[in-house]
PDB file of N, CA, C and O in Angstrom, chain B, residues numbered from 101:
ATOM      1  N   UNK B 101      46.149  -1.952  61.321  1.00  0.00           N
ATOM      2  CA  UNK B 101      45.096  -2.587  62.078  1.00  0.00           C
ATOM      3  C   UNK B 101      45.571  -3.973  62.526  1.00  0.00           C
ATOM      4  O   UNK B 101      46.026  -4.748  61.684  1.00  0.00           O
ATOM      5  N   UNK B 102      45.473  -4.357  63.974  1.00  0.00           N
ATOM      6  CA  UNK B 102      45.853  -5.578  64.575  1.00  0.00           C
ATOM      7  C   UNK B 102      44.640  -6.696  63.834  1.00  0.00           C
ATOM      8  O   UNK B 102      43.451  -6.384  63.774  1.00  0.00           O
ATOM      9  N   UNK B 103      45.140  -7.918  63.343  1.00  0.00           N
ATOM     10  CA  UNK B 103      44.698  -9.001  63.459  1.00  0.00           C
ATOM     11  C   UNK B 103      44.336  -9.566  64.260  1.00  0.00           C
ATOM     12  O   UNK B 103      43.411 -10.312  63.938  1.00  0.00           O
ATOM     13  N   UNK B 104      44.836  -9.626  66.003  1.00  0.00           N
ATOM     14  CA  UNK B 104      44.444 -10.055  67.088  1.00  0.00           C
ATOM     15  C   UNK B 104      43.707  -9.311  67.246  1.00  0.00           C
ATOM     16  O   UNK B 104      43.676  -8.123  66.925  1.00  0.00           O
ATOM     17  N   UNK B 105      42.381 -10.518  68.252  1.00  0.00           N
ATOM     18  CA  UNK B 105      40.808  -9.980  68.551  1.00  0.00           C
ATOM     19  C   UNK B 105      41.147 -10.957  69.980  1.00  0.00           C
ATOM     20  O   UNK B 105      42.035 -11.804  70.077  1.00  0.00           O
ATOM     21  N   UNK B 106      40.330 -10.621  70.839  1.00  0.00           N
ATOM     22  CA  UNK B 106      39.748 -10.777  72.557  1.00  0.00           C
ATOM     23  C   UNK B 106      39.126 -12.516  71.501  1.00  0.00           C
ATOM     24  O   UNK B 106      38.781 -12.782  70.349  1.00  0.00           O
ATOM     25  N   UNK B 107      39.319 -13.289  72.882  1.00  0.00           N
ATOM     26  CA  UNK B 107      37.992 -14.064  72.575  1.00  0.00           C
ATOM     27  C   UNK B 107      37.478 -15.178  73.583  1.00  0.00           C
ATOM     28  O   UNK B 107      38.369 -15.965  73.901  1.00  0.00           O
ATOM     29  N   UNK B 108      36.599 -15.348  73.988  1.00  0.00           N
ATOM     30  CA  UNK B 108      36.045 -15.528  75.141  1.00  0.00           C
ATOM     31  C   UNK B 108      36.587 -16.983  75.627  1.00  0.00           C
ATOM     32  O   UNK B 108      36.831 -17.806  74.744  1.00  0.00           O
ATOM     33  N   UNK B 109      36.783 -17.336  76.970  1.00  0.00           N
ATOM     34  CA  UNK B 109      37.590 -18.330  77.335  1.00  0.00           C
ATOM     35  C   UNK B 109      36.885 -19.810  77.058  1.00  0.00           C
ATOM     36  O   UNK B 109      37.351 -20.906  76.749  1.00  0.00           O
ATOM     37  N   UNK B 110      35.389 -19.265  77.344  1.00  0.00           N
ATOM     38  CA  UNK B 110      34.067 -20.723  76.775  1.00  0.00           C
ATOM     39  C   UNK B 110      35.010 -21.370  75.352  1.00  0.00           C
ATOM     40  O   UNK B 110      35.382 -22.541  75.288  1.00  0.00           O
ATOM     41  N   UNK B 111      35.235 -20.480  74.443  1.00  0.00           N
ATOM     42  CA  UNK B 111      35.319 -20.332  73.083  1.00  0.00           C
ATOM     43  C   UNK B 111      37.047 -20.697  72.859  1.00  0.00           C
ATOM     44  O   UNK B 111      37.314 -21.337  71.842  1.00  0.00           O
ATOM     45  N   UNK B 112      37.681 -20.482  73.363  1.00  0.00           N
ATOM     46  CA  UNK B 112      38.899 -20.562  73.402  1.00  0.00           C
ATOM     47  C   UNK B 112      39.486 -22.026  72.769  1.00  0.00           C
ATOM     48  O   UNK B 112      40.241 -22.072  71.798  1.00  0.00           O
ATOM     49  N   UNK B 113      39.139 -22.857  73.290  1.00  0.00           N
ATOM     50  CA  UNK B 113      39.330 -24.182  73.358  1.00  0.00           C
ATOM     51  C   UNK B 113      39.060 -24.631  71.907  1.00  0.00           C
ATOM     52  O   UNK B 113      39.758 -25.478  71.349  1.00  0.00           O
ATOM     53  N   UNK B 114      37.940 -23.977  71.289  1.00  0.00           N
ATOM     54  CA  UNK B 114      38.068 -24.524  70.057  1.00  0.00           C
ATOM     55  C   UNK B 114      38.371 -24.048  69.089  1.00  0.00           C
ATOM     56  O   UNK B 114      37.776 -24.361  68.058  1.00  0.00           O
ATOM     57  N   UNK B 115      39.502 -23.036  69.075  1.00  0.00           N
ATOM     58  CA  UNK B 115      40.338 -22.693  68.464  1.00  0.00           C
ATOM     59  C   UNK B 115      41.356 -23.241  67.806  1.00  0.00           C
ATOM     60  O   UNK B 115      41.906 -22.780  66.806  1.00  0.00           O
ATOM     61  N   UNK B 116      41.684 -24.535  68.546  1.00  0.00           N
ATOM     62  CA  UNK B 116      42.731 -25.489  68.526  1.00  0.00           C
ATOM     63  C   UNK B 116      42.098 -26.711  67.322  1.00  0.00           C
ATOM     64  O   UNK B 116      42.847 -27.538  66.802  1.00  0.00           O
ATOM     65  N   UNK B 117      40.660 -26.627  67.033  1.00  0.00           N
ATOM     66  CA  UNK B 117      40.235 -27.819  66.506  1.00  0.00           C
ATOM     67  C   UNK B 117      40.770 -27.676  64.829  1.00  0.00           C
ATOM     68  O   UNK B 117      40.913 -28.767  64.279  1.00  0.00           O
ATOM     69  N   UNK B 118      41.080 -26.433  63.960  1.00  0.00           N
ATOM     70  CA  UNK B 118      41.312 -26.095  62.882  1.00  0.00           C
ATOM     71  C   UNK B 118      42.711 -26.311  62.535  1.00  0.00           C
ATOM     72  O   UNK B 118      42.993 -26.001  61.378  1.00  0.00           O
ATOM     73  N   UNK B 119      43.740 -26.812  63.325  1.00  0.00           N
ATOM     74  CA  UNK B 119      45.107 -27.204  63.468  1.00  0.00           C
ATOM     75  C   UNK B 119      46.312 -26.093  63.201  1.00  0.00           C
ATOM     76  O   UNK B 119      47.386 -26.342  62.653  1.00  0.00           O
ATOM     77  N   UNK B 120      45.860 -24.754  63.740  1.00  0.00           N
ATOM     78  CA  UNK B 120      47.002 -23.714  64.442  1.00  0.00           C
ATOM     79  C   UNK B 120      47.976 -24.097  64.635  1.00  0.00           C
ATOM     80  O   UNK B 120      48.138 -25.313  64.742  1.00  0.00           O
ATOM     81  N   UNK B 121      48.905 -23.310  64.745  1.00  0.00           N
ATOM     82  CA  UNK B 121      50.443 -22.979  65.010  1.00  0.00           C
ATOM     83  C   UNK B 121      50.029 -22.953  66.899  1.00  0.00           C
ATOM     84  O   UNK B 121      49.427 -22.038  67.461  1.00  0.00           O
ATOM     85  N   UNK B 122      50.497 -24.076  67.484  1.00  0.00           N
ATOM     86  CA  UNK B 122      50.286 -23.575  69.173  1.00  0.00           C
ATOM     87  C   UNK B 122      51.488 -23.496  69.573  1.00  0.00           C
ATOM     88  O   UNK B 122      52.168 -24.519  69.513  1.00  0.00           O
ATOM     89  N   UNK B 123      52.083 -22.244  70.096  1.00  0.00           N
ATOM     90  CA  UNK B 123      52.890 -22.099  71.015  1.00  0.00           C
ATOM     91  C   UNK B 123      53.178 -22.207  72.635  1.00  0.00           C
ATOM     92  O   UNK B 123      52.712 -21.587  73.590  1.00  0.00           O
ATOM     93  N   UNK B 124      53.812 -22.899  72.564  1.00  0.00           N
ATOM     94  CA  UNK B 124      54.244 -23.189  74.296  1.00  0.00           C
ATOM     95  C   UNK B 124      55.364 -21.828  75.090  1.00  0.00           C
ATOM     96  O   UNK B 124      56.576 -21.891  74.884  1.00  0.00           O
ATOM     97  N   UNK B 125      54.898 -20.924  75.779  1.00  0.00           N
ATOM     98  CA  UNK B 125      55.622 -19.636  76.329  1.00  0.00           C
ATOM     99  C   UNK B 125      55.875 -20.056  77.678  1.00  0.00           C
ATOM    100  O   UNK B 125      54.925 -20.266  78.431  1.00  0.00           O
ATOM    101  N   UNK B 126      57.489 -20.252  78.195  1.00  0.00           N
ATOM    102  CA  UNK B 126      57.410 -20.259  79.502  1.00  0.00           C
ATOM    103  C   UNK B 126      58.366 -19.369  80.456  1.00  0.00           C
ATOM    104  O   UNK B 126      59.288 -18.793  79.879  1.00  0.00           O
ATOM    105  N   UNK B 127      58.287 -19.252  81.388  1.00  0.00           N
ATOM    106  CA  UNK B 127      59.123 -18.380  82.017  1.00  0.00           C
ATOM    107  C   UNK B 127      59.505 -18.968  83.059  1.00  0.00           C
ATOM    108  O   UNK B 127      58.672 -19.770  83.481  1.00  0.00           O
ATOM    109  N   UNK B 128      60.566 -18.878  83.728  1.00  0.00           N
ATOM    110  CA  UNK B 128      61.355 -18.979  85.560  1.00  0.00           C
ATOM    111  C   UNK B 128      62.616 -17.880  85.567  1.00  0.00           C
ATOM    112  O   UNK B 128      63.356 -17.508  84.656  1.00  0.00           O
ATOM    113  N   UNK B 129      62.557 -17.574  86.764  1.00  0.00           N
ATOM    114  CA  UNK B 129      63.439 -16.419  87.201  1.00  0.00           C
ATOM    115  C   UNK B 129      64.490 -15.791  86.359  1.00  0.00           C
ATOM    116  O   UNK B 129      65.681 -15.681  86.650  1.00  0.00           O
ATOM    117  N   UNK B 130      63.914 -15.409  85.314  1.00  0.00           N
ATOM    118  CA  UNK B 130      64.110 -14.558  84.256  1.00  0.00           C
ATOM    119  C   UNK B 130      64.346 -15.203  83.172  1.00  0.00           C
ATOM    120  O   UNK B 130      64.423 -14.492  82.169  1.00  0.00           O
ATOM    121  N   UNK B 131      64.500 -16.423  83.014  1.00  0.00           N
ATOM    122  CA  UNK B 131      64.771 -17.455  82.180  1.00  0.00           C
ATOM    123  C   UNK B 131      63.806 -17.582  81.184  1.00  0.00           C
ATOM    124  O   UNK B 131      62.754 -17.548  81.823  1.00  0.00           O
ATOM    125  N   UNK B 132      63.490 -17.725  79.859  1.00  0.00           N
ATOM    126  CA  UNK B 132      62.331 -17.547  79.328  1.00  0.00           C
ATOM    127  C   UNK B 132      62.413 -18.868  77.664  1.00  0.00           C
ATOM    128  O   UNK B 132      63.501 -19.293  77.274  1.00  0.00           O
ATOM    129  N   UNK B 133      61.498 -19.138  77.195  1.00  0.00           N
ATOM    130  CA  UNK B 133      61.404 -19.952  76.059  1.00  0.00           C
ATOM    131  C   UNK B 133      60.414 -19.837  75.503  1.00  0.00           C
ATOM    132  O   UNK B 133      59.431 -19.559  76.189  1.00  0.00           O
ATOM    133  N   UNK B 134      60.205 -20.044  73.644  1.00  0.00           N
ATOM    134  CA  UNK B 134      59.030 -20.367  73.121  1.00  0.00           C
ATOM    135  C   UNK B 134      59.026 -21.577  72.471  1.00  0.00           C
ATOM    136  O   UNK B 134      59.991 -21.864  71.764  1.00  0.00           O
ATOM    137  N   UNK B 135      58.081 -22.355  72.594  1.00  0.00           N
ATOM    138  CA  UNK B 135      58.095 -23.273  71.515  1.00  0.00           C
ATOM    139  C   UNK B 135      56.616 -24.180  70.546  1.00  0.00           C
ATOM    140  O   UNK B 135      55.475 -24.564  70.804  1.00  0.00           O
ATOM    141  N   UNK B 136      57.395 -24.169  69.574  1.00  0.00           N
ATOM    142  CA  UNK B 136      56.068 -24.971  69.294  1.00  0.00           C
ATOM    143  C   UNK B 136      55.965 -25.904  69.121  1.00  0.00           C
ATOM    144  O   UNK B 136      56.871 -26.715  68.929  1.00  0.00           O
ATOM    145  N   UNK B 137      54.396 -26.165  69.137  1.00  0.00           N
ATOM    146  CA  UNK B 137      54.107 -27.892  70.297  1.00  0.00           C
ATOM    147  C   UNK B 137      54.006 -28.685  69.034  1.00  0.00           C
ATOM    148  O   UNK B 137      53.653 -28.111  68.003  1.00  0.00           O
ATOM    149  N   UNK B 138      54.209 -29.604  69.036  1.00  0.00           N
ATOM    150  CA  UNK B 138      53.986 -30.544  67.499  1.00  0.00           C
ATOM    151  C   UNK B 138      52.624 -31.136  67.775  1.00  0.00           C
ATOM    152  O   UNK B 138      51.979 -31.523  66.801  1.00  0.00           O
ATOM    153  N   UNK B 139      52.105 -31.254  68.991  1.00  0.00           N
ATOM    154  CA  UNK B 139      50.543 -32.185  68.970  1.00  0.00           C
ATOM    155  C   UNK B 139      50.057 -31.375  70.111  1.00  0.00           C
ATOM    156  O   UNK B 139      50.616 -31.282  71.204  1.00  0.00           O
ATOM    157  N   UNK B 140      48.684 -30.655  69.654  1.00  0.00           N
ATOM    158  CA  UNK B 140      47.898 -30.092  70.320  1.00  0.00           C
ATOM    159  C   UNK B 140      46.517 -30.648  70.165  1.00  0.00           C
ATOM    160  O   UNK B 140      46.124 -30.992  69.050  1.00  0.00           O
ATOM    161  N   UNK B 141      45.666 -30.767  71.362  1.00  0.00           N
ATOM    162  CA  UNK B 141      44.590 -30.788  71.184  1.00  0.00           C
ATOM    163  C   UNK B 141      43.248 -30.423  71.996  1.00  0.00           C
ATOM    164  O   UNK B 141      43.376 -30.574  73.211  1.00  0.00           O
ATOM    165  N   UNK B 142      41.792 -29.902  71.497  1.00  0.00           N
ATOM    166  CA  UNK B 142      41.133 -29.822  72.589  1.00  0.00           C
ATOM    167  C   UNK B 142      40.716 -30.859  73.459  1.00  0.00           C
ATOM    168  O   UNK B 142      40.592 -31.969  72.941  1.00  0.00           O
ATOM    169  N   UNK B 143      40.517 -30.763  74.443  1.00  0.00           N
ATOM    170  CA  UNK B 143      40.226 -31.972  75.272  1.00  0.00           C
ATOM    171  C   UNK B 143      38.920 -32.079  75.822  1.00  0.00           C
ATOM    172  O   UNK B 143      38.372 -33.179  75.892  1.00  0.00           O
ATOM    173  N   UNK B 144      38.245 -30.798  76.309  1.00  0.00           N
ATOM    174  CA  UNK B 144      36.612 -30.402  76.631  1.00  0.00           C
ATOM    175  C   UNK B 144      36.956 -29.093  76.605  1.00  0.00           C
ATOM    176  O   UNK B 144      38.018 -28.494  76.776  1.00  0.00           O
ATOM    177  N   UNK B 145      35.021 -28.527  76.174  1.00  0.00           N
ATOM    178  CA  UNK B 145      34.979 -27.594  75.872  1.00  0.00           C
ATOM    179  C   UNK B 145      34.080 -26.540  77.328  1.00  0.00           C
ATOM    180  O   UNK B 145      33.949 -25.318  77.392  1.00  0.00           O
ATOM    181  N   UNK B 146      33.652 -27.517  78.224  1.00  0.00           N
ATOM    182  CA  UNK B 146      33.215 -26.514  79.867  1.00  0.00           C
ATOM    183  C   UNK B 146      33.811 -27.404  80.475  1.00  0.00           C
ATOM    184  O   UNK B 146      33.539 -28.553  80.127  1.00  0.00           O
ATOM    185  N   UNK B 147      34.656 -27.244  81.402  1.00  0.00           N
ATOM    186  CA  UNK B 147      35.639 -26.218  81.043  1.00  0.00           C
ATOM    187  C   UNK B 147      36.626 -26.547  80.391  1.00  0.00           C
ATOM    188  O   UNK B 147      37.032 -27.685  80.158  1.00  0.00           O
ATOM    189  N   UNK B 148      37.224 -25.146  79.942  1.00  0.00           N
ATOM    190  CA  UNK B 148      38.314 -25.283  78.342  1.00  0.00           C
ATOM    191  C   UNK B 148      39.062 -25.937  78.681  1.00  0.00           C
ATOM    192  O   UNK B 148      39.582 -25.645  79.758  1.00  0.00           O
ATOM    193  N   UNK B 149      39.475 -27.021  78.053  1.00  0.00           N
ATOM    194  CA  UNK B 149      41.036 -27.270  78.519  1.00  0.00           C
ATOM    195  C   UNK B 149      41.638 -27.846  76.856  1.00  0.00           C
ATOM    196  O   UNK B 149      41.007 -28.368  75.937  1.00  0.00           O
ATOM    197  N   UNK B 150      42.833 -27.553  76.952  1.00  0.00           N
ATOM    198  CA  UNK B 150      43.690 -27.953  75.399  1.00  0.00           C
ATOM    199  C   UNK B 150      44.711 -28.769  75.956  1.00  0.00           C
ATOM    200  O   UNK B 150      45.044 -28.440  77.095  1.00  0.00           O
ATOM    201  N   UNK B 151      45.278 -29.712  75.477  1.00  0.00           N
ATOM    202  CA  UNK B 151      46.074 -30.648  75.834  1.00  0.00           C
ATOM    203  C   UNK B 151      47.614 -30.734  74.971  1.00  0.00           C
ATOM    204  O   UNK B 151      47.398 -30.946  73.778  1.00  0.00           O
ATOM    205  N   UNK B 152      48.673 -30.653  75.202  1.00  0.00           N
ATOM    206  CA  UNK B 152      49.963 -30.171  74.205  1.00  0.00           C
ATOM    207  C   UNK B 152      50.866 -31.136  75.001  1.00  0.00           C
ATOM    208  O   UNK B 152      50.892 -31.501  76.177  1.00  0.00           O
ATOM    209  N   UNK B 153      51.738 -31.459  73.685  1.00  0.00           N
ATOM    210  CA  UNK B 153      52.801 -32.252  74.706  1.00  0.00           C
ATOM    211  C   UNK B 153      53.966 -31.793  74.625  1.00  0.00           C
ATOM    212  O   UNK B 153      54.413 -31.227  73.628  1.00  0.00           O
ATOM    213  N   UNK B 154      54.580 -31.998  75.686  1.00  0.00           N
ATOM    214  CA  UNK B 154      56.226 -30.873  75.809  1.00  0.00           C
ATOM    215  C   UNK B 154      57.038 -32.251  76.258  1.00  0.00           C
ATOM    216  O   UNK B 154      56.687 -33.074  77.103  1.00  0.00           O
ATOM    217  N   UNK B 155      58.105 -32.249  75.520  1.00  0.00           N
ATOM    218  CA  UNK B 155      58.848 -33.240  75.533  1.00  0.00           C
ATOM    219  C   UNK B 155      59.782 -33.044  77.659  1.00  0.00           C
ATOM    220  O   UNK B 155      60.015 -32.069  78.373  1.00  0.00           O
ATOM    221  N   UNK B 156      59.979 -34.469  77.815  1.00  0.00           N
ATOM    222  CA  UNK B 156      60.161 -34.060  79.461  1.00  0.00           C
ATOM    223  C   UNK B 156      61.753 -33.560  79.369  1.00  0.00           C
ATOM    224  O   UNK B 156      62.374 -33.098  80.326  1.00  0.00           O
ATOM    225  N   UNK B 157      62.214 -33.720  78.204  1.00  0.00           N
ATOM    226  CA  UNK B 157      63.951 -33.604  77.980  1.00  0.00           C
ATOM    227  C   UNK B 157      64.462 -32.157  77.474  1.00  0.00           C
ATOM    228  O   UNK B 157      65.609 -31.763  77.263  1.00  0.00           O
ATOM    229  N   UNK B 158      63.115 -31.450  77.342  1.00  0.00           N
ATOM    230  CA  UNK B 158      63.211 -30.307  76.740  1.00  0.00           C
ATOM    231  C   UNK B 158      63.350 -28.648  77.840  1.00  0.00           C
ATOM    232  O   UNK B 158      62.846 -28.533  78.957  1.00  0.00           O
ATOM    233  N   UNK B 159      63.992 -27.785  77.258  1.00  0.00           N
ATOM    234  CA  UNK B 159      64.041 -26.873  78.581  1.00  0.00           C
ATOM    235  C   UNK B 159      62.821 -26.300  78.969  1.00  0.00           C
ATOM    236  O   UNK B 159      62.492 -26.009  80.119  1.00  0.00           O
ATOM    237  N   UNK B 160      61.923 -26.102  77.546  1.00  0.00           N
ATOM    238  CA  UNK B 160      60.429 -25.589  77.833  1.00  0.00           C
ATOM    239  C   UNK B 160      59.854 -26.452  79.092  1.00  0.00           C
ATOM    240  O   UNK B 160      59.343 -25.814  80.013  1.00  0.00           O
ATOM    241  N   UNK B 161      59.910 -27.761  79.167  1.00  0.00           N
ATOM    242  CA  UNK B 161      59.593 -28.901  80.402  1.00  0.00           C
ATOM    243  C   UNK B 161      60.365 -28.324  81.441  1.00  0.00           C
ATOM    244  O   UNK B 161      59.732 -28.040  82.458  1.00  0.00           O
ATOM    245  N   UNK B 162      61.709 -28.056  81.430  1.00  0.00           N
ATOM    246  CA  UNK B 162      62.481 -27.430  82.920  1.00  0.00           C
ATOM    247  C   UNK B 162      62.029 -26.351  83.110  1.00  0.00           C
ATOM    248  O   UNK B 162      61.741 -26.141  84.288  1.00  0.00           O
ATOM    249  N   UNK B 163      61.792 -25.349  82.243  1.00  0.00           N
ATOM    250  CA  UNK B 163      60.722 -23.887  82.731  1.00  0.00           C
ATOM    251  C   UNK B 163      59.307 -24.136  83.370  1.00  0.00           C
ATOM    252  O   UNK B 163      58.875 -23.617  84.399  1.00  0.00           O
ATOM    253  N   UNK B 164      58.780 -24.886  82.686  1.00  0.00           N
ATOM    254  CA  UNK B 164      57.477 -25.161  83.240  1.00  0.00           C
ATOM    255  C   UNK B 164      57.457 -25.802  84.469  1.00  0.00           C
ATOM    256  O   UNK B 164      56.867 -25.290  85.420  1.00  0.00           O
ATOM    257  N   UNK B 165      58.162 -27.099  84.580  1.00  0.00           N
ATOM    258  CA  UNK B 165      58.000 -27.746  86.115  1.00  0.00           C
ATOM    259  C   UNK B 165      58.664 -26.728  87.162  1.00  0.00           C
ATOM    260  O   UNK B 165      58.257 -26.605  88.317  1.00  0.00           O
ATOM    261  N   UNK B 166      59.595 -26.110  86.687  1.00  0.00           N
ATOM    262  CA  UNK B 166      60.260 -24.882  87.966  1.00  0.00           C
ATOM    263  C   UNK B 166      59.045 -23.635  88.164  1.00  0.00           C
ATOM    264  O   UNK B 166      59.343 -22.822  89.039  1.00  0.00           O
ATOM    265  N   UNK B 167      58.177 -23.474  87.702  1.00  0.00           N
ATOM    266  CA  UNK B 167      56.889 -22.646  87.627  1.00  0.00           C
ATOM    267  C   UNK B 167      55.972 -23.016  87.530  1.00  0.00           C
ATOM    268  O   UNK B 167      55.059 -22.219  87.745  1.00  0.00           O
ATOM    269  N   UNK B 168      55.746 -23.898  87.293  1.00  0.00           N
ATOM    270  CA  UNK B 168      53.973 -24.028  87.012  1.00  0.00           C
ATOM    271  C   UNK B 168      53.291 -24.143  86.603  1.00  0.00           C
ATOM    272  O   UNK B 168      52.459 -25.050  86.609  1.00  0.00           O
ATOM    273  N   UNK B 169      53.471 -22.410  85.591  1.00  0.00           N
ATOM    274  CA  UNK B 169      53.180 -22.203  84.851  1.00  0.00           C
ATOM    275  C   UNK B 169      53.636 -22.069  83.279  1.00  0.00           C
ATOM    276  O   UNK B 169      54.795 -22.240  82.901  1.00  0.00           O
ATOM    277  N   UNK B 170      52.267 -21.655  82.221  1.00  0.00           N
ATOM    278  CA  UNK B 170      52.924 -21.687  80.836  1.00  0.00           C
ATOM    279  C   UNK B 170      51.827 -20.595  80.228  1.00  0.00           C
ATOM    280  O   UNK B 170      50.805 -20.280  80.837  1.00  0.00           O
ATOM    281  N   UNK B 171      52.188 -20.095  78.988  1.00  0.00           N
ATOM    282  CA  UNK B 171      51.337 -19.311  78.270  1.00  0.00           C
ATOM    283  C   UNK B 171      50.567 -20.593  76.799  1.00  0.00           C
ATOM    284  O   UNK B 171      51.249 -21.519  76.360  1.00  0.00           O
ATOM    285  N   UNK B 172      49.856 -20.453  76.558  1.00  0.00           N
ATOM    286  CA  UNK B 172      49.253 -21.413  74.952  1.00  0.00           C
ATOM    287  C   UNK B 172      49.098 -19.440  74.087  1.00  0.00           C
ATOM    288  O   UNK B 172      48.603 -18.384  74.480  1.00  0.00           O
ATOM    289  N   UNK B 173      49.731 -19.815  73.000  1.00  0.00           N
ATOM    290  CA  UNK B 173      49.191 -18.734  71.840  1.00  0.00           C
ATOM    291  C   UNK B 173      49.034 -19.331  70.720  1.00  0.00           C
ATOM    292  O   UNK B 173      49.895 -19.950  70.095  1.00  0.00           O
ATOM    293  N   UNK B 174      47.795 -19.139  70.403  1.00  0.00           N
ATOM    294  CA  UNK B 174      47.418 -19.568  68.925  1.00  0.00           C
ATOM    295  C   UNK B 174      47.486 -18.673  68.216  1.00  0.00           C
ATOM    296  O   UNK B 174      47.228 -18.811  67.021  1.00  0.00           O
TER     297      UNK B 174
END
């Protein structure tokens, strides 16, 4: 039986307040990284937003600014 459950995006955000393991997932043209963030936090809860810091020297930072985008897994 999976441990992972769905959980609603309202709700999401304060997931982060109990001090989780947050992972930073990023991807560019096939290039890929995980890492985890040393300081996470929620920032507001409508709308969600979590706040993480990725060092600018780090490749997770060169994946992300070449994309965009990033994954958060708690």
């Amino acid at each position: 039986m999976s441990q992972m459950r769905p959980v609603d995006l309202d709700h999401a955000s304060r997931l982060v307040n109990h001090g989780p393991t947050v992972l930073i997932a990023t991807e560019h043209q096939g290039r890929r990284n995980l890492m985890a963030a040393a300081w996470s936090m929620p920032v507001e809860f409508t709308p969600p937003r979590i706040a993480v810091v990725v060092d600018k020297k780090t490749f997770t930072r060169e994946l992300l600014q070449a994309s965009g985008r990033f994954a958060i897994g708690l």
